[in-house]
C-alpha positions as MATLAB code, in Angstrom:
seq = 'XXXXXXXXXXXXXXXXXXXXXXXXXXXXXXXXXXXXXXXXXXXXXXXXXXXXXXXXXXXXXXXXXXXXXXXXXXXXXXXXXXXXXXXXXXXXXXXXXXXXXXXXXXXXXXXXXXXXXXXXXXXXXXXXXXXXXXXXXXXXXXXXXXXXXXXXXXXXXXXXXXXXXXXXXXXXXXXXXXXXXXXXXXXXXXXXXXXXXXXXXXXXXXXXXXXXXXXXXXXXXXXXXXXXXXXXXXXXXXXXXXXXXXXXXXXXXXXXXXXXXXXXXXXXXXXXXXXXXXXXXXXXXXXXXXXXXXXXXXXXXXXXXXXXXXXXXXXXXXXXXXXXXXXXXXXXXXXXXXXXXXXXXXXXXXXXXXXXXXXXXXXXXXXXXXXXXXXXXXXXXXXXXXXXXXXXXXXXXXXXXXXXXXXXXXXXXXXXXXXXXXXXXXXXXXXXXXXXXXXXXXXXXXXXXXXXXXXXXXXXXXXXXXXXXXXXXXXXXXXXXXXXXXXXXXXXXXXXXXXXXXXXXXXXXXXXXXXXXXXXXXXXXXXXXXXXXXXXXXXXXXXXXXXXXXXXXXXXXXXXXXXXXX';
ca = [
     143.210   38.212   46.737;
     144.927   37.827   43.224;
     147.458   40.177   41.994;
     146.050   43.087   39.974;
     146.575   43.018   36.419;
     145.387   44.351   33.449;
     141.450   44.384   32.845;
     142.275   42.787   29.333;
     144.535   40.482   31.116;
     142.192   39.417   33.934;
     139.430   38.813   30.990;
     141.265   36.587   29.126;
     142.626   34.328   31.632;
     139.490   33.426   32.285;
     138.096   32.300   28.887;
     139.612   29.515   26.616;
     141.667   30.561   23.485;
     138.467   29.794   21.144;
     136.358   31.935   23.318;
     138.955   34.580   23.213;
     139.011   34.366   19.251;
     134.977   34.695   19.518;
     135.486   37.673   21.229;
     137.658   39.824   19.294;
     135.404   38.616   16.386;
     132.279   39.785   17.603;
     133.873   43.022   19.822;
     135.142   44.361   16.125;
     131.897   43.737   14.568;
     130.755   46.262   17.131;
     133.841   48.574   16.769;
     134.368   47.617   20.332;
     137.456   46.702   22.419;
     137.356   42.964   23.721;
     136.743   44.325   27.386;
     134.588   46.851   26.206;
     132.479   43.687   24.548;
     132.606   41.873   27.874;
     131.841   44.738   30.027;
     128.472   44.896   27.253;
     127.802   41.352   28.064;
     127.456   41.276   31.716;
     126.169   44.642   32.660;
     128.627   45.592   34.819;
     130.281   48.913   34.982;
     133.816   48.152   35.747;
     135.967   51.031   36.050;
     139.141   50.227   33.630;
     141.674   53.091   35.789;
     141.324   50.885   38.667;
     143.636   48.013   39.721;
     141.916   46.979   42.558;
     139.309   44.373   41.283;
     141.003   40.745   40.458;
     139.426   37.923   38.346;
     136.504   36.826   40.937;
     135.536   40.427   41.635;
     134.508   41.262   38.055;
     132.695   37.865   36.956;
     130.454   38.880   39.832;
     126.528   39.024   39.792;
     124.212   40.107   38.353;
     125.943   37.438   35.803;
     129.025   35.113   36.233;
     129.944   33.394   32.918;
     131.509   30.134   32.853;
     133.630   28.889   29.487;
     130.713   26.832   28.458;
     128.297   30.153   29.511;
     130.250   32.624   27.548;
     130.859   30.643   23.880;
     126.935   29.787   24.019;
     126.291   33.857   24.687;
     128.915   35.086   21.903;
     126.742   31.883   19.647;
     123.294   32.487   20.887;
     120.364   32.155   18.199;
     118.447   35.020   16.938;
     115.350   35.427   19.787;
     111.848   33.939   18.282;
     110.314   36.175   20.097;
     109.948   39.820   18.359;
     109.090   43.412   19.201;
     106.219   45.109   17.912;
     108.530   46.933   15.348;
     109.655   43.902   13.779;
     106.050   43.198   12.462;
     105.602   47.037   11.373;
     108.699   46.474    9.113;
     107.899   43.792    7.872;
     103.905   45.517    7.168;
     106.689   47.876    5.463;
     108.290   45.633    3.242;
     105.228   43.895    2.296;
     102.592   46.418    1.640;
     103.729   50.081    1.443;
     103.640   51.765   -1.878;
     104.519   55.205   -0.691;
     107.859   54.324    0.051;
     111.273   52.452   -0.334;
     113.353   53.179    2.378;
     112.447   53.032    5.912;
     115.054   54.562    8.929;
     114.541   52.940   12.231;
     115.929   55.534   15.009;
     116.319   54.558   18.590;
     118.932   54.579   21.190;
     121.745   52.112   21.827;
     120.893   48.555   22.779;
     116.967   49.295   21.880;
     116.805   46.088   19.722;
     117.556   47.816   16.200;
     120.140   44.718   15.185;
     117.993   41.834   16.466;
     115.213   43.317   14.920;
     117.187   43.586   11.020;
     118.821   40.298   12.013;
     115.132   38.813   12.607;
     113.951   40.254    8.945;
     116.824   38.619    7.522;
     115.863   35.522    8.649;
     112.325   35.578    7.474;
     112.233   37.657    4.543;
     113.512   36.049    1.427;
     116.226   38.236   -0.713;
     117.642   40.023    2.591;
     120.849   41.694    2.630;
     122.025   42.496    6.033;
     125.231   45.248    6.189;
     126.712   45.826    9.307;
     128.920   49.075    8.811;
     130.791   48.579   12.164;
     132.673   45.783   10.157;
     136.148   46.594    8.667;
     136.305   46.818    5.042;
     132.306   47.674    4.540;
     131.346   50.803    2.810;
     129.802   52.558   -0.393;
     130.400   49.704   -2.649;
     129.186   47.114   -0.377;
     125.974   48.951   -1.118;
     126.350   49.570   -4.497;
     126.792   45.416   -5.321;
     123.874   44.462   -2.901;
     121.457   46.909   -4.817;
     122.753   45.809   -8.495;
     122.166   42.429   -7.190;
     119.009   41.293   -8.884;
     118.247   38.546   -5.927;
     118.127   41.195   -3.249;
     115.004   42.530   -2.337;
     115.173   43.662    1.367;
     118.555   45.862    2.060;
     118.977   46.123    6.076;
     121.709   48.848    6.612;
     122.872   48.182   10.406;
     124.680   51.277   11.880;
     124.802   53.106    8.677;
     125.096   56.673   10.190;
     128.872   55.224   10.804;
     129.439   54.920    6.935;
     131.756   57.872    5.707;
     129.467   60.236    3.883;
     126.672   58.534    5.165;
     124.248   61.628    3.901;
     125.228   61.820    0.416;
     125.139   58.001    0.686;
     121.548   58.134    1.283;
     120.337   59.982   -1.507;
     122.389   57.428   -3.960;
     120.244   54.773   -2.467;
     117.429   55.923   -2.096;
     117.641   57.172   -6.170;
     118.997   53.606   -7.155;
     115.621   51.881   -5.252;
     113.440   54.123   -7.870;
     114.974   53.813  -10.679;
     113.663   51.028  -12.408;
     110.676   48.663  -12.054;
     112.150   46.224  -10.149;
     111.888   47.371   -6.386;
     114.407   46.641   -3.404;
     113.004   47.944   -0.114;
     116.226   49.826    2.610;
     115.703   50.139    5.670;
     118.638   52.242    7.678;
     119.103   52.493   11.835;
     122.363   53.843   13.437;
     122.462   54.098   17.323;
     122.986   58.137   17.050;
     119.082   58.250   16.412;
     119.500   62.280   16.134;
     121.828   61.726   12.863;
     119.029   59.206   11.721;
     116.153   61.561   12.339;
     118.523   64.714   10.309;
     118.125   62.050    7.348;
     114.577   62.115    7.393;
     114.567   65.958    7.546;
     117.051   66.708    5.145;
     118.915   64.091    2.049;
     115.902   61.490    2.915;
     113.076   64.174    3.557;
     110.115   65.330    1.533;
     108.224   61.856    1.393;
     111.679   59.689    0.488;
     111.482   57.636    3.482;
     109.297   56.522    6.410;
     110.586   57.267    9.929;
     110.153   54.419   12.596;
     111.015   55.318   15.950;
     111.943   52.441   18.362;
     111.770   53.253   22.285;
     112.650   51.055   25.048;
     110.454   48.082   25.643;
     107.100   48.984   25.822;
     104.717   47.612   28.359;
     102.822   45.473   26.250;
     106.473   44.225   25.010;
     107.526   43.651   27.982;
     104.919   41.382   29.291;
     105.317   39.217   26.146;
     109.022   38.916   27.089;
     108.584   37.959   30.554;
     105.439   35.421   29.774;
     103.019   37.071   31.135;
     100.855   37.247   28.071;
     101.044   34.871   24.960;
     100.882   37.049   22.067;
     100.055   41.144   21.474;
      96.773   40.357   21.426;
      95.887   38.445   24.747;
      96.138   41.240   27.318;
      92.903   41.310   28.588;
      93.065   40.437   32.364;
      96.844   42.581   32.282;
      96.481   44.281   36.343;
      97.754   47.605   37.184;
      99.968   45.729   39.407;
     101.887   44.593   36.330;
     102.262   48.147   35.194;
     104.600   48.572   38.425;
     106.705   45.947   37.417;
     107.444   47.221   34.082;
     108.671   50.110   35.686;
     111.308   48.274   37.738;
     111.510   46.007   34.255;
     111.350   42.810   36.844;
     112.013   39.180   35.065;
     112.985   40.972   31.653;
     116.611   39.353   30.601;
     119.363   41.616   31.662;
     120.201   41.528   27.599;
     116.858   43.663   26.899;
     117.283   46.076   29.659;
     119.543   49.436   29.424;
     122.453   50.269   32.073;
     122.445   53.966   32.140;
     126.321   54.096   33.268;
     129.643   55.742   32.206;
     130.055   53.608   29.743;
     126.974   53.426   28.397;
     127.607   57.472   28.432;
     130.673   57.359   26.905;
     129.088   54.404   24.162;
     126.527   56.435   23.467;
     128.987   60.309   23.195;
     131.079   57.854   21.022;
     128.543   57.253   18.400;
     127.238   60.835   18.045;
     131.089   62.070   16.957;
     131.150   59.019   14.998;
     128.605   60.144   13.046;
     129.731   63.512   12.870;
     133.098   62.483   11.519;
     131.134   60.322    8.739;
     128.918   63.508    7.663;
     129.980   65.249    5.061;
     126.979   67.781    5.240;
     126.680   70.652    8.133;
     123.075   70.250    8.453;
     123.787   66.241    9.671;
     126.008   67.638   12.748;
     124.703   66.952   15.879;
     125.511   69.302   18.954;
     126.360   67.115   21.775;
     129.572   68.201   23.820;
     131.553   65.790   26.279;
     130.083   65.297   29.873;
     126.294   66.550   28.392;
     125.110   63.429   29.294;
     126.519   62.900   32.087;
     125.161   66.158   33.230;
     122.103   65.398   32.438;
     122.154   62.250   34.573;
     123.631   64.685   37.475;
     120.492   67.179   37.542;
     118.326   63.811   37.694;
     119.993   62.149   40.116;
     119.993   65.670   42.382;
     116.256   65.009   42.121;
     115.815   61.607   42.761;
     118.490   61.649   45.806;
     117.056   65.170   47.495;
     116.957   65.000   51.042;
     112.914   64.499   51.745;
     110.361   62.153   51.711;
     109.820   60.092   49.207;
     106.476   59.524   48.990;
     105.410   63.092   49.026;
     107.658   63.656   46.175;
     105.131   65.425   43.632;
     106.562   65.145   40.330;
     109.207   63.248   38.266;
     110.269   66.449   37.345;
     113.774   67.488   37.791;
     114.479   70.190   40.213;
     110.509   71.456   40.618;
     111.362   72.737   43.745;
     114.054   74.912   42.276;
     110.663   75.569   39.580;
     108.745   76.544   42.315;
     111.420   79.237   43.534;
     111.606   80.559   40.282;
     107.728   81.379   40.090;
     108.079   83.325   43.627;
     110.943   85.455   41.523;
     108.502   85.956   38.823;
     105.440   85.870   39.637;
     104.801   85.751   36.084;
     106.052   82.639   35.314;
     103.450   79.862   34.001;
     104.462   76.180   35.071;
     104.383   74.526   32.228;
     104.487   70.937   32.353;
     105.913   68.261   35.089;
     108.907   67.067   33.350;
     112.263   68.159   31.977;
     110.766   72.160   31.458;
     111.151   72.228   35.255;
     114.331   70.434   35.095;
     116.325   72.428   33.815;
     115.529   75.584   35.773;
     117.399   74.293   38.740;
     119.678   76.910   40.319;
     120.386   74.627   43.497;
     123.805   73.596   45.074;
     126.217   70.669   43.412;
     127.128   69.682   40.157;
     123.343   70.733   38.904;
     124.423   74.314   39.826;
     127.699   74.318   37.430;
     125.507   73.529   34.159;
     124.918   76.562   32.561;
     121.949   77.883   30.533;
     124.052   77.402   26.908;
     124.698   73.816   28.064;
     120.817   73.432   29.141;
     119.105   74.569   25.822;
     121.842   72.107   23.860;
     121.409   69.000   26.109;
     117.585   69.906   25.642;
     117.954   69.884   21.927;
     119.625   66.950   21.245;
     117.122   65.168   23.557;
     114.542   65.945   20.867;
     116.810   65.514   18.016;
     117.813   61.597   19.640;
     113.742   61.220   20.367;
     114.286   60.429   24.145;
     112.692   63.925   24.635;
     109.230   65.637   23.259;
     107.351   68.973   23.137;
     104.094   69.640   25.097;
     102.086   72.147   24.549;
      99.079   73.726   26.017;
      95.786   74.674   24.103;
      93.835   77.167   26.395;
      90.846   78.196   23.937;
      89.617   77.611   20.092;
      91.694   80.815   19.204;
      95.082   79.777   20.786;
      98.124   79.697   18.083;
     100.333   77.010   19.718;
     104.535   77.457   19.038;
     105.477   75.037   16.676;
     108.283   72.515   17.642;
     110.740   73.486   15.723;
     110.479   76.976   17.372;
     110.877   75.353   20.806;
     114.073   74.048   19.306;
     115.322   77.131   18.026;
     114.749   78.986   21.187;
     116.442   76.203   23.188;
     119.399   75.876   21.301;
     119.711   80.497   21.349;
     118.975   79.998   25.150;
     121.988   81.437   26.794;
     120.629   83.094   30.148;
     118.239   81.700   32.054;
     115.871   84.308   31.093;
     115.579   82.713   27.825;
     114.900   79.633   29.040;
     112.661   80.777   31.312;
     110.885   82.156   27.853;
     110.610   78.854   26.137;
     109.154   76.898   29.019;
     106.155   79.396   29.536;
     105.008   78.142   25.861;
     106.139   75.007   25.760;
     107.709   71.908   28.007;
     109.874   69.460   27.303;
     109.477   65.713   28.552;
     110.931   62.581   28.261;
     109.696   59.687   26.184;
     109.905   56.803   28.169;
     109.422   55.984   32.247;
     112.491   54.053   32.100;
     114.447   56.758   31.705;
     113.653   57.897   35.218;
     113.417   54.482   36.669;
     116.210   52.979   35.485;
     118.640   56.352   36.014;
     117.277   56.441   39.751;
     117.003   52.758   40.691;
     120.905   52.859   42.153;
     120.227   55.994   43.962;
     117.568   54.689   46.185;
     119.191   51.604   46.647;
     121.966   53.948   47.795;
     119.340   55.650   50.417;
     117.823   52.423   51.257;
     114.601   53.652   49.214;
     112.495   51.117   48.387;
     112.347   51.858   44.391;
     109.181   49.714   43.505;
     107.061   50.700   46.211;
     107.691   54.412   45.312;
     106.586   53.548   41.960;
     103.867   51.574   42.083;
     101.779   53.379   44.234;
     100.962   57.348   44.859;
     100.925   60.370   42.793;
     104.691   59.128   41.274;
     102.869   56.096   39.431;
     100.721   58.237   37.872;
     103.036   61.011   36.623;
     104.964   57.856   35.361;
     101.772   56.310   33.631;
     101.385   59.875   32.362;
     104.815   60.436   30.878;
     104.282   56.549   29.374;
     101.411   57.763   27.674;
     102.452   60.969   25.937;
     105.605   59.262   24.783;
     103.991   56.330   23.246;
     101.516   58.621   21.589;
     104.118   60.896   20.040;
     106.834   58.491   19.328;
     103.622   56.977   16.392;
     104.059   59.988   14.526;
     106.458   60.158   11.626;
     107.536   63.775   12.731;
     111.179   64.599   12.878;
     110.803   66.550   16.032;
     107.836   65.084   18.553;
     105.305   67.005   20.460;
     101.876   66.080   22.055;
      98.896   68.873   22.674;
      96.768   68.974   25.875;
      93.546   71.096   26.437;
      92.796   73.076   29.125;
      90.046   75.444   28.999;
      88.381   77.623   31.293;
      85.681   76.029   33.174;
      85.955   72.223   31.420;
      89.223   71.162   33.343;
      92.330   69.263   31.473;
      91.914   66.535   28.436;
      95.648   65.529   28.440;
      95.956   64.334   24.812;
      94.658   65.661   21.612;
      95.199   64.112   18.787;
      93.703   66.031   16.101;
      94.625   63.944   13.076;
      93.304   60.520   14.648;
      90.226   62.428   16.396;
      91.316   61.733   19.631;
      90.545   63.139   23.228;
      92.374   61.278   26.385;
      91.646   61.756   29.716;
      94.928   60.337   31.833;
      93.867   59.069   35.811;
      95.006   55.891   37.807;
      91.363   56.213   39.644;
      87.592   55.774   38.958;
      86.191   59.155   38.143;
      82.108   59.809   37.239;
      79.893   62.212   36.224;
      81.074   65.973   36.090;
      84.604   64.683   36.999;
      85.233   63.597   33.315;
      86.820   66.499   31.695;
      87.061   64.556   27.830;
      82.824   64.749   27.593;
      82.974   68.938   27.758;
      85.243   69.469   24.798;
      83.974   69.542   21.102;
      80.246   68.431   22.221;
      78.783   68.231   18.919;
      81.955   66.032   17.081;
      82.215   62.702   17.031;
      85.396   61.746   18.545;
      87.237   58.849   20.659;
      86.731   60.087   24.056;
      88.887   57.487   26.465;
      89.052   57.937   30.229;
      91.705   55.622   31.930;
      90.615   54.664   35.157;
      91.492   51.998   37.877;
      89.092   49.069   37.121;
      86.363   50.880   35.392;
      85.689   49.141   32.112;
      82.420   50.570   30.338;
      81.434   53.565   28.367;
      79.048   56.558   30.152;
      78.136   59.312   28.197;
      80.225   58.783   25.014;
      83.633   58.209   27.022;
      85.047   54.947   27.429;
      86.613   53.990   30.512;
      89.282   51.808   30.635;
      91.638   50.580   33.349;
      94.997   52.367   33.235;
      97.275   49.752   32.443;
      94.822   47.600   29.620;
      95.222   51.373   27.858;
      98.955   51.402   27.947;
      98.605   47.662   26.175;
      96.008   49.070   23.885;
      98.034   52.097   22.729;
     101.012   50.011   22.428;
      99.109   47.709   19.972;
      97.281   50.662   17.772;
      94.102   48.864   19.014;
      92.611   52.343   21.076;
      92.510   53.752   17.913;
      89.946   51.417   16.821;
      87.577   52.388   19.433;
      84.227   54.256   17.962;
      84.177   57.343   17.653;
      81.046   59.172   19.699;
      79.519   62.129   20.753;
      78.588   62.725   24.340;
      75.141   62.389   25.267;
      72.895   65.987   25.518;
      72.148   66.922   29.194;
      73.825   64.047   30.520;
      76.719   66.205   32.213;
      76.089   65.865   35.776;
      76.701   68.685   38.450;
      77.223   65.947   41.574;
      77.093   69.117   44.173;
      73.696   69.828   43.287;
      72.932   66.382   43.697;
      74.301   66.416   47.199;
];
């Protein structure tokens, strides 16, 4: 066993003095520490207050880089292959008149570099500013816009520029200005200080919003090989849609670690933003250990002491959910995901998060986009709560009473699968939980495939704060999307269904709408719906291409009552 020493130490005794050099280059071009940088790289969450692990220990799987390994990492090329966003900015930069500036908002280690540093490269005139550099700022800016070669301005972390909000308005009034027009477009890994743009200095049709998630599905089948472009997922299996959940044969460098320091990483750049902001209405409300608490109530969840496969719902604490509505009777269940969450009043660290704490972590969740609003439509005459109402009410919620409040009009879910999967997949390796077969088959597949869906579907929209609508009427069952302003009724099952068990034909009989039905390996249309198998959908919704499917009306009588038929 070698001798502890310093983490920093024990890192760079095992690189060469150019690789060392690399290193602190690239770590301050991240505002990074060099250990920091290489704890990044291999995906390992080393704890830095302990002097236990020597060199072997930490250069341990999942990677182990040689000399040779690590100067070809720290040197790697920009990746020819590209995420669906790249080709939307680029749509951007090409062919939208409406606007000049574009912010990109998604969560650390998303892609929002590669994908500015892959624009660069093919877009002639680029200007690429990374504001985690030293000696970047305002007039780094100010001398790429006056130049009259630059055409495309990509702003890399910009939220971290001092005065970042004021900043925005300057640009944004120097790209209209004259004739000659330079497209911006802005990310910044606190994606809530990024979205606050769009609502306040950038808002009122300045600037598109872009949201980019974690790989999608069809993404992430591109990546891996299994399909050869974002067109050519026709014989995608269900099967496959299991193995994006476990992200299997996607390069460690495209997946997220949810660990400390990812927590910390990501705390980090929030109060780095908040520091740059020289407006109130930029602040973002995130305290120390809310993420972390967050990742406690979900891992009470995922590690509770039952049966796996009769778990009912990614939800958070739905047992606790359940004891609630035998309190109060009154109490409507609102949705399966983080509304049920956060009325946990069980034992542990779960317990000690209060209701003030809640209603904030809840809030920045739909301020960062990792979280959005579902509502409920229950007749033609419902008035729905608008989302920034949930908001409000979430962030006054100080008693659980309050809370308790919100959720009956509203719940609030996460965006992305992933965020369950890849939070959980330790903890059943810790109970010797097989974490793919829990996923890919049984009611927790299709809860996933449902919380897939709604967040694809709402992270399309340009709106600040993201919400999705579902129908549920007396007597015609649930539609579990409507999307009113693409005419849009979804119908959300892993199985076959027929006749009468088709809820999306009953609604709005006499409008022509796009009436989908996901199913298991149905693939036709019946009665105006189209059926399509579950996991084909996810690639068509990922692509924009379900919204190309014709628009129809069901067919008069054709409504089938199967128990009068038997």
């Amino acid at each position: 066993m070698a001798k502890p020493i310093e983490y920093t130490e024990r890192i760079s005794t095992f690189i060469t003095p150019e690789t060392l050099d690399a290193l602190k280059i690239n770590a301050k071009k991240k505002g990074m520490t060099v250990s920091g940088f290489i704890r990044m790289l291999i995906h390992e969450d080393i704890d830095e207050m302990s002097s236990g692990n020597n060199i072997d220990e930490i250069f341990t799987a999942p990677r182990h880089y040689t000399e040779f390994d690590l100067a070809e990492e720290l040197s790697a090329p920009i990746p020819e292959k590209e995420r669906l966003i790249v080709q939307k900015l680029r749509d951007f930069v090409d062919s939208d008149p409406d606007y000049n500036i574009a912010l990109v908002a998604g969560i650390r280690k998303v892609g929002k570099t590669t994908a500015l540093r892959q624009l660069e490269a093919s877009v002639a005139g680029s200007v690429f500013i990374d504001f985690t550099e030293a000696g970047v700022g305002y007039q780094t800016i100010r001398t790429a816009l006056l130049d009259q070669n630059t055409s495309l301005l990509l702003l890399d972390e910009f939220a971290r520029l001092d005065n970042f909000d004021k900043v925005a308005q300057y640009v944004h009034d120097m790209t209209v200005k004259d004739s000659r027009i330079v497209k911006v477009i802005m990310t910044g890994s606190s994606a809530a200080h990024i979205t606050k743009l769009r609502d306040g200095k950038l808002g009122g049709a300045r600037a598109r919003l872009f949201r980019l998630p974690p790989v999608m599905f069809v993404e992430y089948l591109y990546l891996t090989g299994k399909i050869s472009n974002y067109t050519d997922y026709s014989n995608v299996s269900n099967e496959q849609f299991g193995e994006y959940l476990m992200l299997d044969g996607l390069p460690s460098t495209l997946q997220i670690q949810f660990n400390r320091q990812y927590f910390n990483d990501f705390y980090n750049d929030v109060q780095n933003s908040n520091n740059a902001s020289c407006l109130t209405s930029s602040l973002v409300d995130l305290e120390p250990g809310d993420l972390q608490a967050l990742a406690d109530i979900i891992a009470y969840k995922l590690s509770e002491s039952r049966r796996y496969g009769k778990v009912m719902s990614p939800a958070v604490g739905e047992q606790e959910a359940r004891n609630i509505q035998r309190l109060h009777p009154e109490f409507d269940e609102a949705g399966i995901d983080l509304s049920d969450a956060f009325m946990t009043g069980s034992k542990g660290k779960a317990a000690n998060i209060t209701s003030a704490d809640k209603g904030r972590i809840l809030s920045f969740l739909l301020w960062a986009g990792l979280a959005n609003v579902e509502v409920t439509k229950r007749d033609d005459t419902t008035k729905l709560i608008g989302v920034y109402n949930v908001d409000g009410e979430l962030r006054c919620a100080d008693t659980e009473d309050k809370l308790i409040s919100a959720f009956k009009k509203a719940s609030v879910c996460f965006t992305s699968p992933l965020f369950y999967t890849r939070l959980g997949r330790d903890i059943y390796e810790k109970y010797k939980i097989d974490a793919k077969e829990l996923f890919v088959g049984g009611r927790i597949l299709g809860l996933m495939f449902e919380v897939y869906v709604r967040g694809i579907f709402t992270t399309r929209t340009e709106d600040v704060l993201m919400s999705a609508v579902k129908l549920s009427y007396a007597g015609k069952g649930e539609a579990d999307i409507y999307d009113e302003h693409e005419r849009l009724l979804c119908e959300l099952s892993i199985h076959n269904k027929d006749g009468d068990e088709v809820n999306v034909q009953k609604y709005f009989e006499d409008e022509e709408l796009i009436r989908v039905c996901t199913s298991w390996d149905k693939d036709d249309v019946y009665n105006g719906v189209q059926h399509i198998p579950y996991a084909k959908f996810c690639c068509m919704l990922d692509t924009g291409d379900i919204f190309r499917v014709p628009r129809r009306k069901p067919e008069a009588r054709k409504i089938i009552n199967r128990s009068k038929d038997l």
